[in-house]
C-alpha positions as CSV (number, residue, x, y, z in Angstrom):
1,X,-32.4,28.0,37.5
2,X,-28.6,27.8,38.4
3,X,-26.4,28.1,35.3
4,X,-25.0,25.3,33.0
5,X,-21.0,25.7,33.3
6,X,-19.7,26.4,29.4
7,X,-17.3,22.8,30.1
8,X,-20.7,21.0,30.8
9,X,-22.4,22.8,27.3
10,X,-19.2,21.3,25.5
11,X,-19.4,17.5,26.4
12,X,-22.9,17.9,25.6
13,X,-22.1,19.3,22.1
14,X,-19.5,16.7,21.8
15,X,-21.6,13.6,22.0
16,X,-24.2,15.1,20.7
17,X,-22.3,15.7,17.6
18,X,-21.3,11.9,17.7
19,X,-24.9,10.9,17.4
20,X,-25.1,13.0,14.7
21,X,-22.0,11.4,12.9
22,X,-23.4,8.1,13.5
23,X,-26.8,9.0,12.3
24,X,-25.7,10.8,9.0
25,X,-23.5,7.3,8.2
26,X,-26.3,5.1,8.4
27,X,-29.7,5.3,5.9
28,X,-31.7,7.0,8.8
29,X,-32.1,10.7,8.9
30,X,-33.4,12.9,12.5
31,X,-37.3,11.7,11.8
32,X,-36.4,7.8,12.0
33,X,-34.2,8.0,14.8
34,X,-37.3,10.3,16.5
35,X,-40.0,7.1,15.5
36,X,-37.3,4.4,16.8
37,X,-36.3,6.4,20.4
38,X,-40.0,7.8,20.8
39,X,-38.7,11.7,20.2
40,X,-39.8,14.3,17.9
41,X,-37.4,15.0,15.1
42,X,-36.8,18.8,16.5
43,X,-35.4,16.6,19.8
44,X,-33.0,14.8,17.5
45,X,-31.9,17.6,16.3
46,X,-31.8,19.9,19.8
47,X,-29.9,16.6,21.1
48,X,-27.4,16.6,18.7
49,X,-27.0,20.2,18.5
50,X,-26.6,19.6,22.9
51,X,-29.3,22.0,23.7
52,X,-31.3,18.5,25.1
53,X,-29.7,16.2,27.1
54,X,-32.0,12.5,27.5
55,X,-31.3,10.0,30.0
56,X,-29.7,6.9,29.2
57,X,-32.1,4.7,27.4
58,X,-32.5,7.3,24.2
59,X,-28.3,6.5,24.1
60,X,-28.9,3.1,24.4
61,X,-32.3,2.6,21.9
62,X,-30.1,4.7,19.5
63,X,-26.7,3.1,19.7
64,X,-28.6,-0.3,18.8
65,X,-30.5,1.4,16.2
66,X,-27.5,2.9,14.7
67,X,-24.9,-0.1,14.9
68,X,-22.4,2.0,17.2
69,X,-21.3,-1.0,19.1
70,X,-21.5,0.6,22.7
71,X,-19.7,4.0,21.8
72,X,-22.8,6.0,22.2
73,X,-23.5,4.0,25.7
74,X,-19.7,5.0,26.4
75,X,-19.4,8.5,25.5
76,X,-22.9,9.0,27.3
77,X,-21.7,7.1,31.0
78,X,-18.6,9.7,30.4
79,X,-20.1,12.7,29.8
80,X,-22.5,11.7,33.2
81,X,-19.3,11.5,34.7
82,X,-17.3,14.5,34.0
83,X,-20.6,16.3,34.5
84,X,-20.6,15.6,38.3
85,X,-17.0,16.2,38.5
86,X,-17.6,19.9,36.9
87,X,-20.0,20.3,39.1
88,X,-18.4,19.2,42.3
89,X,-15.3,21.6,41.4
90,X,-17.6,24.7,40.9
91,X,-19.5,24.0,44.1
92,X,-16.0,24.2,46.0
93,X,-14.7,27.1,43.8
94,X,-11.9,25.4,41.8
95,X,-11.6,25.9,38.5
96,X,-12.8,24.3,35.6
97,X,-11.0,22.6,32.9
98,X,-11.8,22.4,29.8
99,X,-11.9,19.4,28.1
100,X,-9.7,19.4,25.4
101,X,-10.9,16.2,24.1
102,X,-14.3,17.8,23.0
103,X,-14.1,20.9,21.3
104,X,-17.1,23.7,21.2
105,X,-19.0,22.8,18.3
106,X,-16.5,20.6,16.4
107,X,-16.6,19.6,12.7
108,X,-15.3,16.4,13.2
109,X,-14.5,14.3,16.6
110,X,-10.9,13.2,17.2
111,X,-10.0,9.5,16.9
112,X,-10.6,7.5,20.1
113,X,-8.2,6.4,22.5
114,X,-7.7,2.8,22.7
115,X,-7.2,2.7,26.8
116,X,-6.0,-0.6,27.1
117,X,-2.6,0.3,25.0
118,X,-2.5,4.0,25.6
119,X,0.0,4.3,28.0
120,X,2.1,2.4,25.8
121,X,1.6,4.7,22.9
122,X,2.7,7.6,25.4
123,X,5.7,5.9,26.0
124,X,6.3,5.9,22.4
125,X,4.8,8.0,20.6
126,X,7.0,11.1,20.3
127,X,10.1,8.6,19.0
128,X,7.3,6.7,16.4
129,X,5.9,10.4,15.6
130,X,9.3,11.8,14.6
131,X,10.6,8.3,12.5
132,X,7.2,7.9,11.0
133,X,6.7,11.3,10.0
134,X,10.6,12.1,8.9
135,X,10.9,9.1,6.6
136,X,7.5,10.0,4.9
137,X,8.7,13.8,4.7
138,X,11.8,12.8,2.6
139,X,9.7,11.1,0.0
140,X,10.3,13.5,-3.1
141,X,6.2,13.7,-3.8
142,X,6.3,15.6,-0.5
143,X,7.2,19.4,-0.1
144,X,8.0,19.2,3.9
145,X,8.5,22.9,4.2
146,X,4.9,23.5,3.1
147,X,3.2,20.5,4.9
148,X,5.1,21.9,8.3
149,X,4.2,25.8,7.6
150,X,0.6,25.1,6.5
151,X,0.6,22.8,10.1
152,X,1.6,26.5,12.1
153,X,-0.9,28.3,9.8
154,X,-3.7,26.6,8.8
155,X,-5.4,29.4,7.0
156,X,-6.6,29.9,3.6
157,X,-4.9,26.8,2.7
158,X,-3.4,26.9,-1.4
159,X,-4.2,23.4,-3.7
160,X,-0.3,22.9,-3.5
161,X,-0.6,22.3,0.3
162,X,-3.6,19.9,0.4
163,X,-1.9,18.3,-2.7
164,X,1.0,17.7,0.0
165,X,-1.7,16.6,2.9
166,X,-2.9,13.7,0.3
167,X,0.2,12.4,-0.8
168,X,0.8,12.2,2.9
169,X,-2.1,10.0,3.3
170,X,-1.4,7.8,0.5
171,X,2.0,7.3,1.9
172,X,0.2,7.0,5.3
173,X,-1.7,3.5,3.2
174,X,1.1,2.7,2.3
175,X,3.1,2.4,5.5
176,X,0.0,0.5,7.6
177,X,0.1,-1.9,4.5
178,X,3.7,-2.7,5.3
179,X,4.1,-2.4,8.7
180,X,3.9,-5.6,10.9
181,X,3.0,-3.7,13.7
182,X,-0.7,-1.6,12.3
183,X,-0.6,0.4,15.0
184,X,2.7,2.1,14.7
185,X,1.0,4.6,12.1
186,X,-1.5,5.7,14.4
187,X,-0.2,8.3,16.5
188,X,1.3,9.9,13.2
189,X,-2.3,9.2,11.3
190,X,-4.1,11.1,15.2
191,X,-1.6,13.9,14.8
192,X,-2.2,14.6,10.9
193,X,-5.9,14.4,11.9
194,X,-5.9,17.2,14.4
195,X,-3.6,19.3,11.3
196,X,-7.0,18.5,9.3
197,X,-9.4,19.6,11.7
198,X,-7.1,23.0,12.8
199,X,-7.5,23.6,9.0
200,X,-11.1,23.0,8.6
201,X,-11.9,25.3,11.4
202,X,-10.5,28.0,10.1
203,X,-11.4,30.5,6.4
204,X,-11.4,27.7,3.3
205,X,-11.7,28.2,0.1
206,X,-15.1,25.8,-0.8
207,X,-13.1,23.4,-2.8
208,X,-10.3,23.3,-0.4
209,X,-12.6,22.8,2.8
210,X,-14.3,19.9,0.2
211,X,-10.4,18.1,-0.3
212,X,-9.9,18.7,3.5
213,X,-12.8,17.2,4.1
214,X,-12.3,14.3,2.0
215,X,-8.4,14.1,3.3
216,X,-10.3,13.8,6.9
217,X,-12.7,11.1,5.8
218,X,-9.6,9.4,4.5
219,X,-7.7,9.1,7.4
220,X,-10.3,8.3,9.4
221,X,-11.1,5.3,7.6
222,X,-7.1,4.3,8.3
223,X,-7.5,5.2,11.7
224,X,-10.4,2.8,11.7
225,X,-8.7,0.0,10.0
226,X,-5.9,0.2,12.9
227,X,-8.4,-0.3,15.9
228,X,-10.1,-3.0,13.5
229,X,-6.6,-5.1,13.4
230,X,-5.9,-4.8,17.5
231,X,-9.6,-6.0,17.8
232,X,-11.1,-2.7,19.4
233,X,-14.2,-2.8,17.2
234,X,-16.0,0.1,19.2
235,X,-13.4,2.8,18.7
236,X,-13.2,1.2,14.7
237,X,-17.0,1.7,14.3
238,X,-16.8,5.5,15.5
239,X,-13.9,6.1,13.2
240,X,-15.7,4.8,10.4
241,X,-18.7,7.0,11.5
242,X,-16.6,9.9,11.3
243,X,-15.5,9.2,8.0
244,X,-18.9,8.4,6.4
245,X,-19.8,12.1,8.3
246,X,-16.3,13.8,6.8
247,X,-17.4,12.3,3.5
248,X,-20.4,13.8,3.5
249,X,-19.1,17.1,3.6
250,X,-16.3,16.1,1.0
251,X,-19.8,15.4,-1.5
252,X,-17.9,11.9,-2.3
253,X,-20.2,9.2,-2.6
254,X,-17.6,6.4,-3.0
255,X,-15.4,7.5,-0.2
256,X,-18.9,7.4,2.0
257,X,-20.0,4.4,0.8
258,X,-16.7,2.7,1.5
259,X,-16.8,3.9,5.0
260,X,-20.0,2.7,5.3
261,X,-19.1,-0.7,4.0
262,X,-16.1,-0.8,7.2
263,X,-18.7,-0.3,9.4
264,X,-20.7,-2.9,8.2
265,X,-18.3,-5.4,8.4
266,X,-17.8,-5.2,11.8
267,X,-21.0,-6.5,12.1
268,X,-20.3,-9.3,9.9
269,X,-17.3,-9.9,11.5
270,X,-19.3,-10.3,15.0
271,X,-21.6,-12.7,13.4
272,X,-24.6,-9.5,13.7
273,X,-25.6,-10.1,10.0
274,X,-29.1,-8.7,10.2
275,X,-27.5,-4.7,11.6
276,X,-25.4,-5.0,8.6
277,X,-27.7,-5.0,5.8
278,X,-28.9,-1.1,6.4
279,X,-25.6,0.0,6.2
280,X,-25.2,-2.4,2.7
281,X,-28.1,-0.9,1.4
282,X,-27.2,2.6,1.9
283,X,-23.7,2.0,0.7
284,X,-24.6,0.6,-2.6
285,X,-26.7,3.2,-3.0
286,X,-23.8,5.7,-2.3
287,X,-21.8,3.5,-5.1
288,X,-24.6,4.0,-7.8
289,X,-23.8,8.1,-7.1
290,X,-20.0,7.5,-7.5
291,X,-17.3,7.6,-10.0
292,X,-18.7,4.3,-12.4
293,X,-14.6,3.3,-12.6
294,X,-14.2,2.9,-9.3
295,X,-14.6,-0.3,-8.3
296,X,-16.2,0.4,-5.0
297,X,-19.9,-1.2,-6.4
298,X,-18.5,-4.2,-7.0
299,X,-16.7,-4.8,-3.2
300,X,-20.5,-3.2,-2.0
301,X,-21.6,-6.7,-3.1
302,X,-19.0,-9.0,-2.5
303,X,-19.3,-7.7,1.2
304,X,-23.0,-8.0,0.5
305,X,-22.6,-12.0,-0.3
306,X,-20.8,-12.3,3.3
307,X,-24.1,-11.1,4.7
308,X,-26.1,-13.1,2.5
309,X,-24.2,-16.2,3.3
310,X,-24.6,-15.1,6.8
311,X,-28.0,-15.1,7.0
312,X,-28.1,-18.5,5.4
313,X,-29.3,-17.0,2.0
314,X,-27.6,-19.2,-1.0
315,X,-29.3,-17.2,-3.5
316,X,-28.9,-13.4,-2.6
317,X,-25.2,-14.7,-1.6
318,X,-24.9,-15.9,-5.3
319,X,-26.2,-13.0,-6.7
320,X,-24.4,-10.2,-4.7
321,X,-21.1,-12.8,-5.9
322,X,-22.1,-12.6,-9.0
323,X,-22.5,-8.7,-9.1
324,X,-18.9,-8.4,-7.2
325,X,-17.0,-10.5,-10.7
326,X,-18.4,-7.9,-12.6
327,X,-15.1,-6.0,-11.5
328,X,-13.1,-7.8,-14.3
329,X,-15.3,-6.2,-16.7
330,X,-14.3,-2.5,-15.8
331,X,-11.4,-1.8,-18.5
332,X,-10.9,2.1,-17.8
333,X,-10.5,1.5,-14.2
334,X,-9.7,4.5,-11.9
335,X,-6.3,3.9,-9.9
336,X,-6.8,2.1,-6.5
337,X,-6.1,4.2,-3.3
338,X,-5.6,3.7,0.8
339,X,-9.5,3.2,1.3
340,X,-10.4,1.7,-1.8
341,X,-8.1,-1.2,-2.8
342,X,-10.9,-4.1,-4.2
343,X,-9.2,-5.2,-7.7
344,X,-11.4,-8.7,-7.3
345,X,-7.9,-10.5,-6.8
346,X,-9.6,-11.8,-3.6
347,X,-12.7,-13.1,-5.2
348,X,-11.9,-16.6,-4.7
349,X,-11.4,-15.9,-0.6
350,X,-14.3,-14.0,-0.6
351,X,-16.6,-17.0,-2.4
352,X,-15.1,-19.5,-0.5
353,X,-15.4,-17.7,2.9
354,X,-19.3,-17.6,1.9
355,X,-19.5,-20.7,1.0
356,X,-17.5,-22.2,4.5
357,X,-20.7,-19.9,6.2
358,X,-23.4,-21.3,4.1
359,X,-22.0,-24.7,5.1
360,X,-21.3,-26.4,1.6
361,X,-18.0,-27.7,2.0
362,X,-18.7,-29.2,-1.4
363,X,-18.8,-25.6,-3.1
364,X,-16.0,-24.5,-1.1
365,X,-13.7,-26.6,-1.0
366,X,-12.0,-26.6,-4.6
367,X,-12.0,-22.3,-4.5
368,X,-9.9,-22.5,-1.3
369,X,-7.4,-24.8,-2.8
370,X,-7.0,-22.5,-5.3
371,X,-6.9,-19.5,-2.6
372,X,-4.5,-21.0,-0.9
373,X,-1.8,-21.0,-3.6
374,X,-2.8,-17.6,-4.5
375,X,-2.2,-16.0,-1.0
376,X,0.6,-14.2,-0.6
377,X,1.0,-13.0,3.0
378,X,0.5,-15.0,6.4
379,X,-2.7,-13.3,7.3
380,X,-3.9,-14.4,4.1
381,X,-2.9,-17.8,4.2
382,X,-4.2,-18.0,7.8
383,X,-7.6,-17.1,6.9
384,X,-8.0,-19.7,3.7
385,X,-6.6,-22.4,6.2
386,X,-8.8,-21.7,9.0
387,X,-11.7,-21.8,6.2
388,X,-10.0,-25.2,5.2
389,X,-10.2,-26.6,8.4
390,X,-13.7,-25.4,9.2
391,X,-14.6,-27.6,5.6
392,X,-12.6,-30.7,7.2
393,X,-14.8,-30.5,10.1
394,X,-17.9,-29.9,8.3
395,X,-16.9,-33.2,6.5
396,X,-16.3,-35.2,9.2
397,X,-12.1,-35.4,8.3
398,X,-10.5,-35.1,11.2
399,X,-6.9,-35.7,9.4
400,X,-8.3,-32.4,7.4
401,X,-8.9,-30.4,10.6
402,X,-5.9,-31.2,12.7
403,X,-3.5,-30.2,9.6
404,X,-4.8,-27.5,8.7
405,X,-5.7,-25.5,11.8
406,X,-2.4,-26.5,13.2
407,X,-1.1,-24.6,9.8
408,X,-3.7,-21.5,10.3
409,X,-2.3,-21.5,14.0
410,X,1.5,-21.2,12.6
411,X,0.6,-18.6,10.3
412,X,-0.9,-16.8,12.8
413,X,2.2,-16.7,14.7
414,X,3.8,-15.3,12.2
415,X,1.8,-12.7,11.3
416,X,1.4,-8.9,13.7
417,X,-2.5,-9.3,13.0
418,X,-3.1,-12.0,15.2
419,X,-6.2,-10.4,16.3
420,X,-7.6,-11.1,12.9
421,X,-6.7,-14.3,12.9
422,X,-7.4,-15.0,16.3
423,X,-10.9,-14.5,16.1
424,X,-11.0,-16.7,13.2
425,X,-9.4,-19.7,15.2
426,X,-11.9,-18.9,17.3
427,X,-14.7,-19.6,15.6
428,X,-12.8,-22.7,14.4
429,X,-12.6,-23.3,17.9
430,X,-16.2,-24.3,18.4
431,X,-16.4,-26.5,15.1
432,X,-14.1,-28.8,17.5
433,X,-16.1,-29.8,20.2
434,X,-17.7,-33.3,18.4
435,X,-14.0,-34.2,17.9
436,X,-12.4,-33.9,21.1
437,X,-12.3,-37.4,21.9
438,X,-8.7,-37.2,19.5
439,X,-5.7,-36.5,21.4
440,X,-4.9,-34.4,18.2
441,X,-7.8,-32.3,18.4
442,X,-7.2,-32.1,21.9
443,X,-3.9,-30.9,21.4
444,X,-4.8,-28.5,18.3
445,X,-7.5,-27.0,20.7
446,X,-4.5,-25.9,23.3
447,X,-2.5,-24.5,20.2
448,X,-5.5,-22.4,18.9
449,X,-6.4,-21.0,23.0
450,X,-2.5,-19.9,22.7
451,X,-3.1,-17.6,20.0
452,X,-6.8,-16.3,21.3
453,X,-5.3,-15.3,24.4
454,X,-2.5,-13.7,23.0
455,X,-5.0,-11.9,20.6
456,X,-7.0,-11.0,23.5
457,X,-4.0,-9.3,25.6
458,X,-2.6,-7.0,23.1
């Protein structure tokens, strides 16, 4: 039997260790994903270890079964890929290169590579790298001397340095809160992720590796959030699976179920309500685990109601609504942070949002007036108008739909995450077509095609 070149043994670990990151953020442990792809569990684990190697419809029974969104599929067709090329260098005696993307036996994958932007961010990135990082290094809470020396040598890290890396994180939020453009932070969140996993692969102290490991999860979940905003839900979904994994490790129950709760809500977001309850389930059982003032129960269910209300379930939406208000109660409240930032300030979008789903314009209606004068930004304006158009057309008020959705279209314009808002429109989009006969709605249609394409292109 000819020998397996080392480069081929490493993208075999690699995406091997993906399913693995998927599996162990979703309720289903190496004996379910056997029953659902027809393996034994010793397969699922030689697979994800990359001593076996299935063909193509194990990646694609278990990237349905595991809500990956294609990334399994993906990394799979590209593994296939670089395979032949490996082996169509060795047969002419060229050297092999390693592939640095996918290192032996990693702890955690990097982030993805969003190819459709990526030579921009190559353009870029060293000048956003240097003006990112040196404004956040001059914050006082930051010791720069440390955070660059424990970057040259990540061993046996102290608490003072990982004290650094997590103000750097929070200030990391912080930024992608305030930026216009989200993904401006990303090449400074990918290069603080590689500091992260340099340090985890080397000698930790346990409670170190355990804050690194959390720190990891963390960023990850950011890293998410920015491929969630440009609308690359794939790469989001495996960033959220690396978190739920990096959480894992961190033995943080919130953080895990929060990242869980991401991932979920891309299915929501795609209109897949039925793959999002699993990961629901499993996240509010994460939450029962976790710190009881955090509030990370209580956004659990009101992301719960969205599925509810998706599924066309007044009741369970009600209840999981009714769970989520509870928040007010918590009067010893642990401090927000980056991944965690439900305060119930939102309830009224969120119930209204459900309500707009569940088609009861009635309901919904008089919480999105009072949304609307609450929303402070123009993505969140956007996203109450779009829900008070979608209630105009529901009604049969035309006047209703044409003013608001040409207001949701402005705010749209105004806002860097027209991707958000664009699929939103979108869907308003298709609650037009009994109205077209106006010249308004006609014109309104054009407006809101505008912002999809422009969503679609960036």
């Amino acid at each position: 039997m000819a020998r397996m070149p080392e480069a081929v043994r490493e993208l075999r670990r690699g995406l091997g260790a993906t399913l693995r990151g998927f599996r162990e953020s979703s309720p289903l442990d190496q004996a379910a994903i056997g029953r659902i792809t027809s393996y034994s569990r010793t397969s699922i684990s030689h697979i994800e270890s990359g001593r076996q190697f299935p063909e193509r419809e194990f990646w694609r029974v278990a990237d349905q079964a595991l809500n990956a969104n294609g990334v399994l599929l993906e990394r799979f067709d590209n593994v296939v890929e670089r395979e032949k090329q490996i082996r169509i260098a060795e047969l002419r005696g060229g050297q092999v290169r390693r592939d640095d993307d996918t290192p032996p036996e990693p702890r955690f994958s990097g982030p993805p590579h969003d190819e459709d932007w990526h030579d921009d961010v190559n353009r870029r990135e060293v000048l956003r790298l240097v003006a990112v990082t040196g404004s956040l290094l001059a914050i006082p809470s930051i010791d720069a001397d440390r955070v660059l020396h424990a970057a040259e040598r990540p061993r046996r890290l102290d608490s003072a340095t990982v004290d650094a890396y997590s103000h750097l994180n929070a200030n990391l939020w912080a930024r992608f809160g305030e930026s216009r453009s989200k993904r401006d932070v990303l090449p400074v969140v990918r290069h603080q992720l590689d500091v992260l996993r340099s340090s985890l692969n080397e000698p930790q102290a346990v409670a170190v590796q355990q804050r690194l490991c959390a720190l990891a999860a963390d960023l990850f979940q950011l890293c998410g959030e920015v491929f969630f905003d440009v609308g690359s839900y794939a790469a989001a979904a495996q960033c959220y699976a690396e978190a739920a994994h990096a959480s894992k490790e961190a033995r943080q129950p919130d953080l895990w179920a929060c990242a869980m709760t991401r991932h979920a809500f891309i299915s929501i977001y795609e209109h897949q309500y039925r793959r999002a309850v699993p990961l629901l389930d499993g996240a509010a059982q994460l939450a029962l685990r976790g710190d009881p003032t955090r509030t990370t129960r209580y956004w659990v269910a009101a992301v719960r109601a969205q599925t509810s209300a998706g599924l066309g379930d007044l009741p369970s939406c009600q209840r999981s609504l009714g769970e989520a208000e509870r928040v007010a109660d918590l009067t010893d409240r642990a401090p927000s942070t980056g991944w965690l930032r439900f305060e119930g300030a939102r309830l009224d979008e969120e119930r209204t949002s459900c309500f707009v789903k569940l088609r009861r314009p009635e309901l919904a209606e008089p919480a999105l007036n009072k949304a609307l004068g609450q929303a402070t930004s123009a993505r969140r304006r956007g996203s109450v108008l779009v829900d008070l158009a979608t209630v105009g057309a529901q009604r049969g008020d035309v006047d209703q739909l044409v003013l608001n959705g040409a207001a949701a279209v402005d705010s749209a314009r105004r806002t860097s995450s027209v991707g958000y808002l664009g699929r939103k429109l979108g869907d308003l989009q298709a609650q037009l077509m009994p109205y077209v006969g106006d010249r308004h709605v006609r014109y309104l249609d054009s407006q809101i095609r505008d912002v999809v394409s422009v969503a679609s292109s960036q």
